[in-house]
C-alpha positions in Angstrom: 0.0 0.0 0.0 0.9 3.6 -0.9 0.2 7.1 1.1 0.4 10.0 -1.1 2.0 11.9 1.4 1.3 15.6 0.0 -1.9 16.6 -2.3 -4.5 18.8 -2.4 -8.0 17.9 -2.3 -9.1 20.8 -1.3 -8.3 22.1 -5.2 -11.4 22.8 -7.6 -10.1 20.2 -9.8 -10.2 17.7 -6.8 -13.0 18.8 -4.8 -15.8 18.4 -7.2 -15.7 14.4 -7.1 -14.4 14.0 -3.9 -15.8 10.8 -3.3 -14.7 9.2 -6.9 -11.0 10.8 -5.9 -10.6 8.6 -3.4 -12.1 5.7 -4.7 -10.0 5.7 -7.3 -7.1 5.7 -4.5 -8.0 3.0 -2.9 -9.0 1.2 -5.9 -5.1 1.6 -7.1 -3.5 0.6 -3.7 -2.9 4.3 -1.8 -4.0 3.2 1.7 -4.3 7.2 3.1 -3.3 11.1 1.6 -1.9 14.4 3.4 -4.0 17.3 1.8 -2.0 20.4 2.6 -2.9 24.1 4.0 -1.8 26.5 1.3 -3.9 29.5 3.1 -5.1 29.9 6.5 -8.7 31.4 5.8 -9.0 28.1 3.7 -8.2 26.0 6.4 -11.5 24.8 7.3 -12.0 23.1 4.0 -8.7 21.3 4.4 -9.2 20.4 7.6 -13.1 19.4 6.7 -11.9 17.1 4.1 -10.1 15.3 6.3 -12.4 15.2 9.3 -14.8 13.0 6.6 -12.3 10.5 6.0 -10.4 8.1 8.0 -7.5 7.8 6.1 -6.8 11.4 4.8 -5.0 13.6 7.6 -3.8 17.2 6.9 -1.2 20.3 7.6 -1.9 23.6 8.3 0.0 26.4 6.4 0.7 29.3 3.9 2.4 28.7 0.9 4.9 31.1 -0.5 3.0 32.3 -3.0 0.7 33.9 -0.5 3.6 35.0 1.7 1.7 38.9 0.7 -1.7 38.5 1.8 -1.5 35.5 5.0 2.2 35.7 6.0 2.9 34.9 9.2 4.9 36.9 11.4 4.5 34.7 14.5 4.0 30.9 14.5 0.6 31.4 17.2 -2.0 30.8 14.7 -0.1 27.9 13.1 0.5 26.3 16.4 -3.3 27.1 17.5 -4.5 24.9 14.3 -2.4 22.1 15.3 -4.1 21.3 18.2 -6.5 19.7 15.8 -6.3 15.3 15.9 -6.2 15.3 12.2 -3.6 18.0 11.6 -0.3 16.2 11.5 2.1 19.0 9.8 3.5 22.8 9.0 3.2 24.2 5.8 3.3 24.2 3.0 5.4 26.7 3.6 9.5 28.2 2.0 10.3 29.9 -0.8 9.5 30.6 -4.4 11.7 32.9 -6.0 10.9 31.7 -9.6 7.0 33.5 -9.7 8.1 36.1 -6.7 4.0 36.0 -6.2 5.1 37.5 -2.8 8.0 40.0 -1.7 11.1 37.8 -0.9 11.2 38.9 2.5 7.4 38.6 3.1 8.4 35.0 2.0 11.3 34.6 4.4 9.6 35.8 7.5 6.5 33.5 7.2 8.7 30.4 6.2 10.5 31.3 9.7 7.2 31.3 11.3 6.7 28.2 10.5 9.5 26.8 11.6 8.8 28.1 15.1 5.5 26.5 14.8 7.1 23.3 13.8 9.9 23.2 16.3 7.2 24.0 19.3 4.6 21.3 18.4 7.6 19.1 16.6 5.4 18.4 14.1 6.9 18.0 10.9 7.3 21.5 8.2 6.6 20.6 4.6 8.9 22.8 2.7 8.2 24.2 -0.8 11.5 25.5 -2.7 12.0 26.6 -6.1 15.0 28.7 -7.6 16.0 29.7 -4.0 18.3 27.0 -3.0 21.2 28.6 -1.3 18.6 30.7 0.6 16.3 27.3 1.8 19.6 26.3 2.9 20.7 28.8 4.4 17.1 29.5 6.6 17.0 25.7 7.3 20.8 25.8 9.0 20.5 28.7 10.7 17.1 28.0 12.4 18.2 24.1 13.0 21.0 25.9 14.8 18.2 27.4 17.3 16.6 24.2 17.9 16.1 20.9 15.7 12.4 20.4 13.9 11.6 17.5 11.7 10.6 18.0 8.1 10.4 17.6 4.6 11.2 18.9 1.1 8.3 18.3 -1.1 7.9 17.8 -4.1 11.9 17.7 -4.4 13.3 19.4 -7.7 16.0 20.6 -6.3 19.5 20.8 -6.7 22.0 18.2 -4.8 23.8 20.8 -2.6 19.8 20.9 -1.3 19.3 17.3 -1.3 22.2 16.7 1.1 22.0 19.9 3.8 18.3 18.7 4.1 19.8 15.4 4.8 22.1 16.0 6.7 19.2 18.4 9.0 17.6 14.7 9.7 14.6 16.0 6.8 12.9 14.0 4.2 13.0 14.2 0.9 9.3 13.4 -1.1 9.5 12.8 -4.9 6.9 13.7 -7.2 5.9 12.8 -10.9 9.0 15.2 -12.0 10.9 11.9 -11.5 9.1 10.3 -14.8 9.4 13.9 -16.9 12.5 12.9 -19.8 14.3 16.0 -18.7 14.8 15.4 -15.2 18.0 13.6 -15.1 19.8 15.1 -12.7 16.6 14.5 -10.2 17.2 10.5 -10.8 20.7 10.7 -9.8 19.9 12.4 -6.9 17.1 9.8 -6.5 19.6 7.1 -6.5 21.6 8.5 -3.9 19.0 9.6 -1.3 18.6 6.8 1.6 15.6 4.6 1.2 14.6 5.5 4.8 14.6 9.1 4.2 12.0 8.8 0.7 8.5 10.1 0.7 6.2 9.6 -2.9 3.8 12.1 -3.3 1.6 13.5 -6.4 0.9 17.1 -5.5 -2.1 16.9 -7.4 -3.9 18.1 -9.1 -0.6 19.2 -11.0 2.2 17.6 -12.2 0.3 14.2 -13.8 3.3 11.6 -13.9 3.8 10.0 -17.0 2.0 8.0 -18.7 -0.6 11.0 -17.3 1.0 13.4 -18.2 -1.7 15.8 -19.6 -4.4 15.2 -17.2 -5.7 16.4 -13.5 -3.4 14.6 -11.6 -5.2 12.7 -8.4 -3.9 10.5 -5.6 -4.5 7.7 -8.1 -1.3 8.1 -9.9 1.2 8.4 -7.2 2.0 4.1 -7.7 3.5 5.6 -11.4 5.7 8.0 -9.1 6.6 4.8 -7.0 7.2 2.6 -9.5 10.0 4.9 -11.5 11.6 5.6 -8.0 11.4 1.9 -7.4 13.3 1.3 -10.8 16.4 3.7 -10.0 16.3 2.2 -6.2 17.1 -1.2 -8.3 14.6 -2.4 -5.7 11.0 -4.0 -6.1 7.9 -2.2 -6.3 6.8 -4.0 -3.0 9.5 -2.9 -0.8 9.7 0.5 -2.3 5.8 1.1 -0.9 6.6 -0.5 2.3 9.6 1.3 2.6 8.2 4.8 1.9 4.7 4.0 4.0 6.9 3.6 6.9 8.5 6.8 6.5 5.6 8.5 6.1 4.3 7.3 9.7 7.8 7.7 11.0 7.7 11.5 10.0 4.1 11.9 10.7 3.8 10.5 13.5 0.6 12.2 14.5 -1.4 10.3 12.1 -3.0 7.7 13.0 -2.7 4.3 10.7 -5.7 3.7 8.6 -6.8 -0.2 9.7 -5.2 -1.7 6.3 -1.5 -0.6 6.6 
């Protein structure tokens, strides 16, 4: 069995067949799904999605992108949400210096936020990077310096000099549909190299369809695509791949609770 450890169901594309979304998960083997907080006054549709369904848990957080309008300056909210049984992580939350949808230092300040929040209810931050690697690094080492919090780079796309700081920080690293995309080499040699303990699978959907789906709403569904490639360049079976990244997922997330089948 699968968990499709970062989506968003909350998403039109998702929400409107809720019900057929995650019958289709279950009917392809992915036992349980993280939907993620990109915006706090959203957060009670997250969070209601997941109150419905045993084996769907979720974070609370601001993405980047909305670093302008919801950045948090304090982690108080973020730690008030948590209290919540089904909210098992931080974020999304980091930086996106490739749109700029916010003000770089908006961006900076909230992804410190969160990593207050995270360190004070040690739940785990689920970090969104793009085109800003030395300064994730560089935010991540100077605030693990203050105090150790577990996490994650989603939806990792990343350079290597990210790869192994995160690493070497004691985070995860979660691999998307990217890995089947023919131009992302250098993400399957870093793919190789990560430790099969430290590997999440994720779909992010509804974007980023792996192939062979490449063109349509990507759903929970597809995330054994994902695990399959990753499970090819691991030179490992399918099998152990799932077990393998299952058990990091509860290992991570502790919080959340193990739906009866895993």
């Amino acid at each position: 069995m699968l968990i499709d450890s970062h989506c968003h169901l909350d998403f039109p594309e998702l929400a409107g067949d809720e019900a057929g979304v995650l019958a289709r998960a279950r009917t392809a083997g992915v036992a349980g799904m993280l939907t993620i907080g990109t915006r706090l006054d959203q957060f009670e549709r997250v969070r209601a999605i997941a109150e419905r369904h045993d084996n769907v848990w979720c974070s609370v957080g601001v993405h980047p992108h909305e670093a302008k309008e919801e950045g948090q300056r304090t982690p108080d909210r973020l730690i008030e949400a948590a209290r919540h049984p089904k909210v098992v992580g931080i974020g999304e939350t980091g930086l996106d210096f490739y749109y700029e949808h916010s003000p770089r230092a908006e961006q900076t300040e909230s992804f410190r936020a969160h990593i207050a929040a995270s360190r004070q209810t040690r739940l785990p931050l689920i970090v969104h990077t793009r085109d800003a690697d030395r300064e994730t690094v560089d935010i991540l080492e100077e605030e693990a310096a203050q105090g150790a919090f577990p996490g994650v780079i989603h939806c990792f796309s990343a350079g290597p000099r990210v790869a192994w700081h995160a690493l070497a920080l004691g985070l995860y690293i979660s691999i998307s549909g990217i890995v089947t995309f023919k131009a992302a080499e250098e993400l399957r040699s870093i793919v190789r190299d990560v430790p099969l303990d430290r590997l999440l699978v994720e779909t992010d959907s509804p974007y980023l369809a792996p192939v062979p789906k490449r063109g349509k709403t990507n759903e929970p569904a597809y995330v054994g695509h994902t695990a399959a490639k990753v499970a090819e360049l691991k030179g490992i079976a399918v099998a152990a791949l799932e077990a393998a990244t299952t058990e990091n997922f509860f290992r991570l997330f502790a919080k959340a609770e193990r739906p009866r089948c895993v």
